[in-house]
DODOLUM-589674 format. One record per residue (C-alpha): residue in one letter; x, y negated, z. Coordinates in nm, 3 decimals. Example, Ala and Ser with C-alpha at 12.3 -4.5 7.8 and 13.67 -1.06 7.14 Angstrom:
REC res      c1      c2      c3
REC   A   1.230   0.450   0.780
REC   S   1.367   0.106   0.714
This chain:
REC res      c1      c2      c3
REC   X  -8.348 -14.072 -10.393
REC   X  -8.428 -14.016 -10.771
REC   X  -8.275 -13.807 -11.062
REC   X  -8.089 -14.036 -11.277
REC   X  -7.982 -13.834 -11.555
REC   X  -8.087 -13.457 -11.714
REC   X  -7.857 -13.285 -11.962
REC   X  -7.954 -12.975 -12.083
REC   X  -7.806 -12.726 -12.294
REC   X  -7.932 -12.394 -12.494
REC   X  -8.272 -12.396 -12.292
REC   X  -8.593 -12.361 -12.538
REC   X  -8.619 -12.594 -12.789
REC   X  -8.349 -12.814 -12.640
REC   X  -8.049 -12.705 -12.757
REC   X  -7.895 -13.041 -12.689
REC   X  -8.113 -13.278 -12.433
REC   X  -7.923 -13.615 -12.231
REC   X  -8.187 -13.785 -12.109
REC   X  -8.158 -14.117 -11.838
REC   X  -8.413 -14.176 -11.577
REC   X  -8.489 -14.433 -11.371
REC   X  -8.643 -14.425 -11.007
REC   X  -9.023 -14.512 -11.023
REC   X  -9.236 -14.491 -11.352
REC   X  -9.060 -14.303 -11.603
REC   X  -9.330 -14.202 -11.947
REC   X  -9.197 -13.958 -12.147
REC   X  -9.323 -14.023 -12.527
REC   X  -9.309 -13.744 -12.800
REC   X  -9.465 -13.541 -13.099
REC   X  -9.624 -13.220 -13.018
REC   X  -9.326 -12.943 -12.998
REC   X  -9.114 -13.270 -12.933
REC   X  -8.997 -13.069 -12.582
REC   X  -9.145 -13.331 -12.314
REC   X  -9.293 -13.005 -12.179
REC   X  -8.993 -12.826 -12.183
REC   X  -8.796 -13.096 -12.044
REC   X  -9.018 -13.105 -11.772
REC   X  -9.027 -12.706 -11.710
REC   X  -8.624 -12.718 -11.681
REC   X  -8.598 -13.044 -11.434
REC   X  -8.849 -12.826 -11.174
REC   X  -8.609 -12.505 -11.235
REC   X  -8.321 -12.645 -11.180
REC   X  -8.401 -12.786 -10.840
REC   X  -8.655 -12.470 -10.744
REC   X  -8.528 -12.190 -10.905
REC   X  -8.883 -12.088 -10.998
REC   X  -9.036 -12.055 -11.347
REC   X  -9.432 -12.031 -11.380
REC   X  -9.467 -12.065 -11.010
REC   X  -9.242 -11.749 -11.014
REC   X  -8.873 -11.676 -10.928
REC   X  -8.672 -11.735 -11.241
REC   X  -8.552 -11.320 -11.247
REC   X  -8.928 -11.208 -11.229
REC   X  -8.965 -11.481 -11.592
REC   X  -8.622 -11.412 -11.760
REC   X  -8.645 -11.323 -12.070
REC   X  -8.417 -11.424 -12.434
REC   X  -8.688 -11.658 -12.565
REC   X  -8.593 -11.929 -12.275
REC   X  -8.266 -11.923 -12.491
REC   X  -8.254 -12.150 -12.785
REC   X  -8.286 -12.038 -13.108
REC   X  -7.986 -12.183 -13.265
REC   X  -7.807 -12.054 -12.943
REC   X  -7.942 -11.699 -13.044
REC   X  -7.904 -11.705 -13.403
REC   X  -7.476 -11.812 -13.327
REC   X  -7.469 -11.527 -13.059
REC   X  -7.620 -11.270 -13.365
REC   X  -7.450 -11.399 -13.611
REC   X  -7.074 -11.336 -13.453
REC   X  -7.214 -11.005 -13.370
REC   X  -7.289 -10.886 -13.700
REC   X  -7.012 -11.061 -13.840
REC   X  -6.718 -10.842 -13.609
REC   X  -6.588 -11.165 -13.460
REC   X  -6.595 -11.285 -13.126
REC   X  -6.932 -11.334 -12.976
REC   X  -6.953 -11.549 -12.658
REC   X  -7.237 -11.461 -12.441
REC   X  -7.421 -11.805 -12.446
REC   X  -7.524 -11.976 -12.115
REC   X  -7.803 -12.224 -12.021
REC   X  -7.717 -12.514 -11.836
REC   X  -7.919 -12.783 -11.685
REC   X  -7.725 -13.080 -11.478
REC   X  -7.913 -13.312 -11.294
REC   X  -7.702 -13.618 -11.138
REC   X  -7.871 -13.798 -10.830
REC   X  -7.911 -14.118 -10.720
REC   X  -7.555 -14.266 -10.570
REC   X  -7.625 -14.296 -10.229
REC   X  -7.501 -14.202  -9.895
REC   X  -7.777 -13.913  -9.774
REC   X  -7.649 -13.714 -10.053
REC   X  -7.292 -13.707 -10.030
REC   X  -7.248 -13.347  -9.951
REC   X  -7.390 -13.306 -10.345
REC   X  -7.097 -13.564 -10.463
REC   X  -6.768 -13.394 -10.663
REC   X  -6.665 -13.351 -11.036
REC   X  -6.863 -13.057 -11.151
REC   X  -7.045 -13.197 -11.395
REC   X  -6.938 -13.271 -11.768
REC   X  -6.907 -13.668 -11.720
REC   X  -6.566 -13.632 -11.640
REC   X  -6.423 -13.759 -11.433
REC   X  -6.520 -13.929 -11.126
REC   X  -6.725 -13.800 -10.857
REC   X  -7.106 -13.803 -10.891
REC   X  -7.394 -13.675 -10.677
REC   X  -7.549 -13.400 -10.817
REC   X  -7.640 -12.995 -10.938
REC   X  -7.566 -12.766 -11.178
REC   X  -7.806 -12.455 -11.259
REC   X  -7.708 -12.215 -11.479
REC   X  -7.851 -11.893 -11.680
REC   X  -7.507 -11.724 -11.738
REC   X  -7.343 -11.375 -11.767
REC   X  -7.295 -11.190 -11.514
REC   X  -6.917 -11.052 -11.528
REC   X  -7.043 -10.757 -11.277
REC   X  -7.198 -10.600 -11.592
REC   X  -6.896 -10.636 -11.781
REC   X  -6.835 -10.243 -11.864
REC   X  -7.229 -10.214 -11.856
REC   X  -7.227 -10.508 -12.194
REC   X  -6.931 -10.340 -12.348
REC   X  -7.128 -10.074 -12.385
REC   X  -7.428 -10.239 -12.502
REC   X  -7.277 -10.370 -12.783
REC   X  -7.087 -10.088 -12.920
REC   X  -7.394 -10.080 -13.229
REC   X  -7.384 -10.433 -13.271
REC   X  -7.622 -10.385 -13.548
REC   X  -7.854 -10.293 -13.300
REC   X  -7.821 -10.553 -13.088
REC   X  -8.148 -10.818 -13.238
REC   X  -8.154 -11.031 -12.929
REC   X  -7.942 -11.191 -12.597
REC   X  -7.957 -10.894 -12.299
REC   X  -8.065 -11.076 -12.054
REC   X  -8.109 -10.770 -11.827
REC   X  -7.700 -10.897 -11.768
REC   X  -7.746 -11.257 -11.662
REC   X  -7.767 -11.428 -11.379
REC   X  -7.884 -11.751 -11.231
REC   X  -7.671 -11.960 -11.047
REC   X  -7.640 -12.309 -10.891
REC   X  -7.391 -12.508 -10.763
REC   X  -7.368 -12.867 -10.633
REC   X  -7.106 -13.087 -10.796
REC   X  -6.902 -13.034 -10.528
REC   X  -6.876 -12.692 -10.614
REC   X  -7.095 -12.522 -10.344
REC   X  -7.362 -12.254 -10.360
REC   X  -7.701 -12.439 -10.354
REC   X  -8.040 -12.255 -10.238
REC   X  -8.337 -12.490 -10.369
REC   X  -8.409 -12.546 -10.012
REC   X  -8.117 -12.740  -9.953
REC   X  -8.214 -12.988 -10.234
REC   X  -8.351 -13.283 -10.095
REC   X  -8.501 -13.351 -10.443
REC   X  -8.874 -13.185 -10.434
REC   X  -9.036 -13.176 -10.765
REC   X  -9.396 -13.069 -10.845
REC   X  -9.549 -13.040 -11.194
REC   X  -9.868 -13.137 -11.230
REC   X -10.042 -12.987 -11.522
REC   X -10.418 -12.999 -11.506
REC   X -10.453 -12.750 -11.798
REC   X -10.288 -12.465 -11.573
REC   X -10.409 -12.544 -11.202
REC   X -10.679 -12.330 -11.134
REC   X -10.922 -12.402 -10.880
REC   X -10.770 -12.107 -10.638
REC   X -10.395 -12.244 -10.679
REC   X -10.486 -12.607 -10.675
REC   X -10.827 -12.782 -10.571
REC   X -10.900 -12.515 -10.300
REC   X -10.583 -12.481 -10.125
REC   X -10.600 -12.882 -10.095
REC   X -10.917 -12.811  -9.906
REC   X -10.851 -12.590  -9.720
REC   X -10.516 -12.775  -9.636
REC   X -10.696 -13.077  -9.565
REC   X -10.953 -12.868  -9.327
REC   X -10.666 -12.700  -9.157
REC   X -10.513 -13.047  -9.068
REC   X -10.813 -13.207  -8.971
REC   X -10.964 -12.939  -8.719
REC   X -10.755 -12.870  -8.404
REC   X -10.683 -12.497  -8.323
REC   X -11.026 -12.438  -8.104
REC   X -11.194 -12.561  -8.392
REC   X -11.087 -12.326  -8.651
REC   X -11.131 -12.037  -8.444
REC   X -11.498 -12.174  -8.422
REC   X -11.520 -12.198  -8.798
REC   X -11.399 -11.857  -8.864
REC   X -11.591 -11.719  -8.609
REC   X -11.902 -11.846  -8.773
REC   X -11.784 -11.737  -9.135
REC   X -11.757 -11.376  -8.945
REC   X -12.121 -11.429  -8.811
REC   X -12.253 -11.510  -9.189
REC   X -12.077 -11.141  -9.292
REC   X -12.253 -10.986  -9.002
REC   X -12.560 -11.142  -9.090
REC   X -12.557 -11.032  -9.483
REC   X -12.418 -10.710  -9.341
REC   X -12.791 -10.701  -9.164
REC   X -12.996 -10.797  -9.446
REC   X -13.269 -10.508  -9.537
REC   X -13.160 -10.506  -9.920
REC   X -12.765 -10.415  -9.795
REC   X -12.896 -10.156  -9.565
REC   X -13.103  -9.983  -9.843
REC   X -12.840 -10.014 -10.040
REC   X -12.609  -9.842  -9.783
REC   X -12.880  -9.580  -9.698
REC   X -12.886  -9.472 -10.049
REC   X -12.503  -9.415 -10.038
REC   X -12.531  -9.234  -9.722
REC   X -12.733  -8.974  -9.912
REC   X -12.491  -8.942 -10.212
REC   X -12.272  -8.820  -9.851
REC   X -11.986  -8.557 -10.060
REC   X -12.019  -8.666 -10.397
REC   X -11.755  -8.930 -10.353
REC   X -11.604  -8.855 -10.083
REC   X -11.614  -8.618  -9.790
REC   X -11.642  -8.973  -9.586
REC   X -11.932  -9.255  -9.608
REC   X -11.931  -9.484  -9.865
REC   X -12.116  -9.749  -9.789
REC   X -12.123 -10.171  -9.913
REC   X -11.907 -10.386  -9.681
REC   X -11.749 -10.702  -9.671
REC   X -11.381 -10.786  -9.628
REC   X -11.303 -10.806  -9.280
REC   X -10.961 -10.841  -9.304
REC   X -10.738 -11.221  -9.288
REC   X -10.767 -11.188  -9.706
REC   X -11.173 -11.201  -9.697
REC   X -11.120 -11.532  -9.432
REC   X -11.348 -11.830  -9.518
REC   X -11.038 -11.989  -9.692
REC   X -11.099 -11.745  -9.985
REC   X -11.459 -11.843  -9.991
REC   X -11.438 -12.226  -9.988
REC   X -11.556 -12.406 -10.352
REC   X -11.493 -12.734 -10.417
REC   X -11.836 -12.884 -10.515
REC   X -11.875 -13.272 -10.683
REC   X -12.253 -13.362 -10.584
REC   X -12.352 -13.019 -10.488
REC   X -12.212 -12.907 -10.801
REC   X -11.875 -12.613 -10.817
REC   X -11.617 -12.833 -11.003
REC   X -11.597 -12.521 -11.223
REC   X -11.884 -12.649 -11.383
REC   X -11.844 -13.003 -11.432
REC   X -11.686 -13.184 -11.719
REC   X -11.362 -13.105 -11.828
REC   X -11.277 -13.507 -11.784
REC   X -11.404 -13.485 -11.439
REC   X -11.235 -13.140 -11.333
REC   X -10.867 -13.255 -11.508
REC   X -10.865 -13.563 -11.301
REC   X -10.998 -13.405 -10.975
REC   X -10.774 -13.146 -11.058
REC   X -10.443 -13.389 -11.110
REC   X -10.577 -13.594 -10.782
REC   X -10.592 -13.319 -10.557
REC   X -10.274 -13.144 -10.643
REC   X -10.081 -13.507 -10.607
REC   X -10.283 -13.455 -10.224
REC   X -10.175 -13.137 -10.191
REC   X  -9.810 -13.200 -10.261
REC   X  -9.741 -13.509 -10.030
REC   X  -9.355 -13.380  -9.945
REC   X  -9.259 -13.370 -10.278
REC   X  -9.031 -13.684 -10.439
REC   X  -9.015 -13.631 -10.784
REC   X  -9.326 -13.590 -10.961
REC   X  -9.368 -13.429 -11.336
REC   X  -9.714 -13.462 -11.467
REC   X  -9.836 -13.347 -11.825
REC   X -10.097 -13.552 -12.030
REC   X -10.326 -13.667 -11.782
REC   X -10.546 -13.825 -12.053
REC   X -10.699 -13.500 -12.106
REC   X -11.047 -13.495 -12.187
REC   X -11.080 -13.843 -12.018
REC   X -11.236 -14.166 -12.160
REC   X -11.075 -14.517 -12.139
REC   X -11.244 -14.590 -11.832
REC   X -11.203 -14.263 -11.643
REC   X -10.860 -14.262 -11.741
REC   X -10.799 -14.603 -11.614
REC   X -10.888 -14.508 -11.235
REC   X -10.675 -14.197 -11.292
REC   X -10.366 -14.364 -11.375
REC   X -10.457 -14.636 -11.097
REC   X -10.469 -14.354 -10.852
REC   X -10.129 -14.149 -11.004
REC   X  -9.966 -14.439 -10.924
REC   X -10.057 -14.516 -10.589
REC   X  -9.999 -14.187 -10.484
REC   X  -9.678 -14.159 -10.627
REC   X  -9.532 -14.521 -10.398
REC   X  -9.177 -14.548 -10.423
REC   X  -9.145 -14.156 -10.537
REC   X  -9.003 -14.043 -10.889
REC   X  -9.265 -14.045 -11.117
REC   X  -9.252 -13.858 -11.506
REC   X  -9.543 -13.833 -11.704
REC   X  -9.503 -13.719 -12.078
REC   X  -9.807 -13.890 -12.293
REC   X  -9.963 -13.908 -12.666
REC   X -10.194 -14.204 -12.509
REC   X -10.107 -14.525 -12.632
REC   X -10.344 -14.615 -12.368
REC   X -10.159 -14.493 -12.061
REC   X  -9.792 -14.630 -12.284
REC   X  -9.986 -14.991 -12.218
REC   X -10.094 -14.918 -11.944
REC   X  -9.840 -14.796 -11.767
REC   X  -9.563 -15.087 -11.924
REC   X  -9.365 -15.047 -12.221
REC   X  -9.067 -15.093 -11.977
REC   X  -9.087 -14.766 -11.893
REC   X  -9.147 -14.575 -12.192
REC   X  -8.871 -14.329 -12.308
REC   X  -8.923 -14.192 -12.688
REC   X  -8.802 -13.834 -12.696
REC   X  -8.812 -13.634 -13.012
REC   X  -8.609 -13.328 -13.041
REC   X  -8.384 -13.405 -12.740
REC   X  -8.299 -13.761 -12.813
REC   X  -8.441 -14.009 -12.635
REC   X  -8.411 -14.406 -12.603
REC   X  -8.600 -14.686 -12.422
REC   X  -8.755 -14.936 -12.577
REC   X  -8.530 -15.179 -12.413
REC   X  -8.166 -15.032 -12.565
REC   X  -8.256 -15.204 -12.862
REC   X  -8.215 -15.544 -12.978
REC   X  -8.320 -15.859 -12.743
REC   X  -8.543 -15.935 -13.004
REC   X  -8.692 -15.614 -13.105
REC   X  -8.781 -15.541 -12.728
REC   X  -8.968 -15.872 -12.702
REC   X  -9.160 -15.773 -12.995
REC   X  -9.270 -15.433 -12.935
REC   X  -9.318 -15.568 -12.546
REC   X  -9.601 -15.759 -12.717
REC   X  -9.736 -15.551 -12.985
REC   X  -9.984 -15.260 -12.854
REC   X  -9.859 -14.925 -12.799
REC   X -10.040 -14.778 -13.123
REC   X  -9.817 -14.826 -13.430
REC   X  -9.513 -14.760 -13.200
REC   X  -9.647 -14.404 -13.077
REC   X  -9.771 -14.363 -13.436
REC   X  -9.388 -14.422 -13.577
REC   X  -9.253 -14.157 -13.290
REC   X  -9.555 -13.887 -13.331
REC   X  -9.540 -13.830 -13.727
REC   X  -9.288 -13.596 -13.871
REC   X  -9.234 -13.859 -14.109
REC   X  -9.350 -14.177 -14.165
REC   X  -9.383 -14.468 -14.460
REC   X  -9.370 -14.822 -14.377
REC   X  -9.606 -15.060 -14.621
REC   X  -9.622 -15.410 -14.573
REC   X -10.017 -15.456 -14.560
REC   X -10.356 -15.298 -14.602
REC   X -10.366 -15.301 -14.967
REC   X -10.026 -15.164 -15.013
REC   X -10.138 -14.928 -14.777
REC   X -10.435 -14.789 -14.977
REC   X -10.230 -14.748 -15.293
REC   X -10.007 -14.554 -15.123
REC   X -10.216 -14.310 -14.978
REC   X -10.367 -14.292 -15.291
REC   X -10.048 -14.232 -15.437
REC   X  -9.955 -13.924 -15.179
REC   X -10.320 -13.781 -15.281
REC   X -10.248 -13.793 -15.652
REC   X  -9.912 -13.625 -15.563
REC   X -10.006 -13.347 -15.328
REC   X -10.378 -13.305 -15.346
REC   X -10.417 -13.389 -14.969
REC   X -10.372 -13.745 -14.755
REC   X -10.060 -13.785 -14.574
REC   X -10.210 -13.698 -14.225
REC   X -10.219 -13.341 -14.325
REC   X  -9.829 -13.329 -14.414
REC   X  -9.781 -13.520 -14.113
REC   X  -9.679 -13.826 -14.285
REC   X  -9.782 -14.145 -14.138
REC   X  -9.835 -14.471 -14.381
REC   X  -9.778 -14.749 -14.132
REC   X  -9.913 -15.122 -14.194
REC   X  -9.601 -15.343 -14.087
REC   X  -9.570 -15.677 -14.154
REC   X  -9.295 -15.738 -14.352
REC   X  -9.056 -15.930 -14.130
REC   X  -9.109 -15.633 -13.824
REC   X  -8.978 -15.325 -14.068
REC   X  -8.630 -15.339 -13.944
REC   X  -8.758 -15.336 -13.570
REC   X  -8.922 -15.033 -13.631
REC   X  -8.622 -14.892 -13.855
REC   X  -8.423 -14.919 -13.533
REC   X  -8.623 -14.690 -13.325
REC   X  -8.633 -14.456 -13.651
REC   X  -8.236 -14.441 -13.692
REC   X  -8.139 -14.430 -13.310
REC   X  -8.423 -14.123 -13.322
REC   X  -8.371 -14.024 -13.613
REC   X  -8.727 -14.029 -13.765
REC   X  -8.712 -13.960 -14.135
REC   X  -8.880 -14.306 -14.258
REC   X  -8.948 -14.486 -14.605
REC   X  -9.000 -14.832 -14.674
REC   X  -9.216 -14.968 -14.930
REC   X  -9.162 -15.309 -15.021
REC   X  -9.177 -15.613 -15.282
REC   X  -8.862 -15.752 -15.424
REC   X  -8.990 -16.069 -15.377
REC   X  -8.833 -16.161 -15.695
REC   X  -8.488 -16.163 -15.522
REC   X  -8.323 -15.787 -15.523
REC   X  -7.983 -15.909 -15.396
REC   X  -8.133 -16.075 -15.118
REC   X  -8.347 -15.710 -15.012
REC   X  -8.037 -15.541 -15.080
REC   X  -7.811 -15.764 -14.859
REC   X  -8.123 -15.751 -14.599
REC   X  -8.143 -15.330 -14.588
REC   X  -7.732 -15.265 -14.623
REC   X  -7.746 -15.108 -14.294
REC   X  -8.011 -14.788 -14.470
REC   X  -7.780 -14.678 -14.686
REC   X  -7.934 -14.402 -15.028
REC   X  -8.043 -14.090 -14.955
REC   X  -8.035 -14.110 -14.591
REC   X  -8.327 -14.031 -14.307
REC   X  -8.409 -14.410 -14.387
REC   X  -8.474 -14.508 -14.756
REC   X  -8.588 -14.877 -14.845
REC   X  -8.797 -14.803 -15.167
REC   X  -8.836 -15.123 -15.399
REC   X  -8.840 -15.139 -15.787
REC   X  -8.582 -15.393 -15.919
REC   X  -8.741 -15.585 -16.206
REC   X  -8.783 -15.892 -16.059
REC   X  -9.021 -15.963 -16.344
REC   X  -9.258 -15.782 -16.168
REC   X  -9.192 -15.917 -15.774
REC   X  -9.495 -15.773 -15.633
REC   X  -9.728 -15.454 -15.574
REC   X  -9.994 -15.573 -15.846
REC   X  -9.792 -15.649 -16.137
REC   X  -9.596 -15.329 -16.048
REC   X  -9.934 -15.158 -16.078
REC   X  -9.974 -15.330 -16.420
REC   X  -9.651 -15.229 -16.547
REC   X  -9.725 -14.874 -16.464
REC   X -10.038 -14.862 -16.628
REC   X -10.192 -14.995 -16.936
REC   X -10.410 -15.379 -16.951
REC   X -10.771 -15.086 -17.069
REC   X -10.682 -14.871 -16.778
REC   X -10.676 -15.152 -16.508
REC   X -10.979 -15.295 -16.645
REC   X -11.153 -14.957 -16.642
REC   X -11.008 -14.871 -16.269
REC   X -11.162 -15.256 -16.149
REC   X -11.437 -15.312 -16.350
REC   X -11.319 -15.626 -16.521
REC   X -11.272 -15.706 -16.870
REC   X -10.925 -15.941 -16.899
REC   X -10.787 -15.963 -17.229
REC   X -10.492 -16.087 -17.088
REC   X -10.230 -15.929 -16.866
REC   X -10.122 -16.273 -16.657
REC   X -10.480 -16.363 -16.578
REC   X -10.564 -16.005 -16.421
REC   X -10.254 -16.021 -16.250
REC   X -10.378 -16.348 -16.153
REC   X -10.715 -16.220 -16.048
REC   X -10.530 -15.900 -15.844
REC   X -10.261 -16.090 -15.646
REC   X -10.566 -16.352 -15.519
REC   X -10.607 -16.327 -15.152
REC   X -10.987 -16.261 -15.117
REC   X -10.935 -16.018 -15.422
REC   X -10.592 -15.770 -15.266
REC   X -10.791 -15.567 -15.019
REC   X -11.103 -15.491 -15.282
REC   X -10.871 -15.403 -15.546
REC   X -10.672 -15.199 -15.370
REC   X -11.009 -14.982 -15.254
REC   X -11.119 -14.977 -15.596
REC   X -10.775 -14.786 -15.683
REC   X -10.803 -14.578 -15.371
REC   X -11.169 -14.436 -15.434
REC   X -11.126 -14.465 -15.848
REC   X -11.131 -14.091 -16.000
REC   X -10.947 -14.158 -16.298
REC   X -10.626 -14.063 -16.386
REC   X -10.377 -14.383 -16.290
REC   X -10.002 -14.404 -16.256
REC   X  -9.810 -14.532 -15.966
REC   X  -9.436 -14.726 -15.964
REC   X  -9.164 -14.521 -16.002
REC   X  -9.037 -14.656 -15.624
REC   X  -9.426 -14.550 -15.485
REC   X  -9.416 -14.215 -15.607
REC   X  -9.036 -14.173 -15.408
REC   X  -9.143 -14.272 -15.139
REC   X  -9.414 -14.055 -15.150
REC   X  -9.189 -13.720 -15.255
């Protein structure tokens, strides 16, 4: 059994999530602040009712509502018109089969036909009606949603009352960067000793803890130490203080076990080493669970070490539900690019909804320019390393820093493979330029690009003298026959033979560095510097 499908509404930053899953692998792509996190975080509540390792009414609070939720709640308000209490809702539909029947029924918003499933919502709670009416008689004073008022509630699609411990579904998130070696390394151990020794044998081991206390207890240095309270008899107390260990079931050799790698406490080893024996032993220590959620497990790991970790991730997982959000290209290769979902703002799309043809291509082409596309806030497409170098020179001249630093990504495509990336930009959204040659044939790039309409999230930059068909004769048109020279130490007297020399193979790349590192003042084409904007 395996969630098929999360839609979530008004929680975080996903005002607006529908996301498909399948059973097995599932890698969850995405820019930082993208939500994978998030998305992650609200599958787990849903089907525990537990935030932070905490129930959800000891983490409520307005900030779990989205902002644009907020900001339409306020803005009624103020306004004096009617202001609908918002709610958050997160459905998860199951897996069609028979073991989870009871879950099947038309609550859900897929209507209609009858589909396994749950429904948890954040909502008002109509018991506090009188209690909100008078809440809000200042609306002016009201800067945020009372939460104090809500409620958490879930329901199967059926329409029944579900406690999370009648979900067959048991998820566990596995975020290296928050177990700590109490809530996740030790408690394996310790899990793994209390399975392993029968009953007589535990007793043994505790009663030899209790002999080490008695023994430190003994030690001359404790005894002076206690002798020395025993004088101070009054000052504290009218009873004897003296030093002690814990004797009751908290102070138990469970709370004293350490995890040690080579004789070494895993709090002191690597970071690499402690995220992946981290990950490893919390997978261990959370055998009945059948939906996994794990966060970047190429944390602080290498290549190689994060090679063996995704090995092991996988084996553990079996036939289980596995999710694992990633900025690796390395783990998107690794893992197949099958089962890669791009998710950016609460959109997401596999790689395999697009075109027969695109799929095949980015099937082949490493993971690296297709996270790179997905992970920039915006991104320009060039067709080659020269064009790429006057571009980025061109963003320079215009903002005083590279593109990286606005979070603009110049992209080397090869000119046939810009409309397979333009797909994943327009079903995702990504706000993309292209920066091409006419080729001396503008009807032909027009007729090729109708589908990127002006002024849209995708704009096909191009100038449309076809006089001038390519990036180096563009660059001579901007710019004078003296300045060129000066910029790549030639000497032409003539404009055709430096175009000539420019547009030569062996020559594109060196001018084009010459441009990028010159430090004199040089112009760009009019369709560069738009692109660049």
């Amino acid at each position: 059994m395996h969630i098929t499908k999360a839609k979530i509404r008004n929680y975080r930053s996903l005002a607006h999530c529908d996301i498909e899953f399948r059973d097995g692998l599932n890698i969850l792509v995405g820019d930082n602040e993208a939500g994978k996190s998030t998305l992650l975080e609200a599958v787990s509540l849903a089907l525990t009712g537990s935030l932070n390792g905490r129930p959800l009414a000891q983490e409520l609070h307005p900030f779990l509502f989205s902002v644009q939720a907020t900001r339409n709640y306020l803005a009624a308000l103020h306004g004096g018109k009617p202001a609908t209490l918002p709610a958050i809702t997160i459905e998860l539909f199951f897996s069609d089969i028979p073991e989870l029947a009871e879950f099947r029924g038309d609550n859900h918003s897929e209507k209609p036909g009858d589909l396994p499933g749950i429904i948890y919502s954040i909502e008002f709670n109509d018991a506090y009606k009188d209690a909100y009416e008078q809440y809000i008689a200042k609306r002016d004073d009201v800067r945020s949603i009372p939460v104090e008022y809500y409620q958490a509630v879930c329901q199967s699609f059926a329409r029944k009352s579900v406690l999370p411990r009648q979900i067959p579904l048991s998820p566990v998130i596995v975020d290296a960067s928050r177990i700590t070696t109490i809530t996740g390394a030790n408690r394996y151990v310790t899990g793994l000793i209390r399975e392993a020794l029968p009953p007589k044998e535990q007793v043994q081991l505790s009663v030899a803890y209790r002999k080490l206390r008695e023994i430190f207890l003994a030690d001359d240095s404790i005894k002076q130490i206690n002798a020395k309270f025993a004088e101070r008899h009054g000052e504290i107390s009218e009873k004897t203080l003296s030093m002690t260990l814990d004797p009751t079931a908290r102070g138990g050799w469970e709370t004293a076990v350490m995890p040690s790698l080579d004789d070494v406490p895993i709090t002191l080893v690597g970071k690499g080493e402690q995220n992946a024996v981290k990950i490893k032993l919390a997978l261990e220590n959370s055998s009945d669970a059948n939906v996994f959620l794990i966060e970047e497990p190429e944390n602080h790991l290498s290549f190689s070490r994060l090679h063996g970790l995704i090995n092991a991730i996988t084996k553990k997982a079996g036939a289980r539900q596995l999710i694992i959000t990633t900025h690796s290209s390395f783990v998107l290769n690794k893992l197949g690019i099958n089962n890669v979902i791009l998710f950016r703002d609460g959109a997401s799309m596999r790689l395999d909804a697009l075109t027969a043809d695109t799929y095949e291509y980015f099937k082949k082409l490493p993971g690296h320019d297709t996270l790179r596309l997905l992970l920039s806030s915006r991104s320009i497409l060039v067709e080659g390393p020269s064009d790429e170098l006057v571009v980025q020179k061109a963003f320079i001249a215009k903002h005083g820093v590279s593109p990286l630093e606005k979070g603009v990504d110049v992209i080397s495509v090869k000119g046939l493979a810009f409309k397979r990336f333009l797909e994943i930009a327009k079903l995702l959204g990504i706000k993309t330029d292209v920066v091409t040659d006419n080729d001396g044939d503008v009807e032909a790039l027009k007729a090729k690009y109708a589908d990127y309409p002006a002024d849209g999230k995708i704009n096909v930059r191009y100038d449309d003298d076809e006089a001038f068909p390519t990036l180096e004769p563009q660059m001579l048109k901007a710019n004078s026959l003296e300045r060129l020279n000066s910029v790549l130490g030639t000497d032409y007297d003539d404009p055709d033979a430096l175009t000539e020399y420019m547009t030569k193979p062996a020559n594109k790349t060196d001018v084009a560095l010459k441009i990028f590192d010159t430090t004199e003042a040089i112009t760009f084409p009019g369709y560069i510097n738009a692109a660049v904007e």
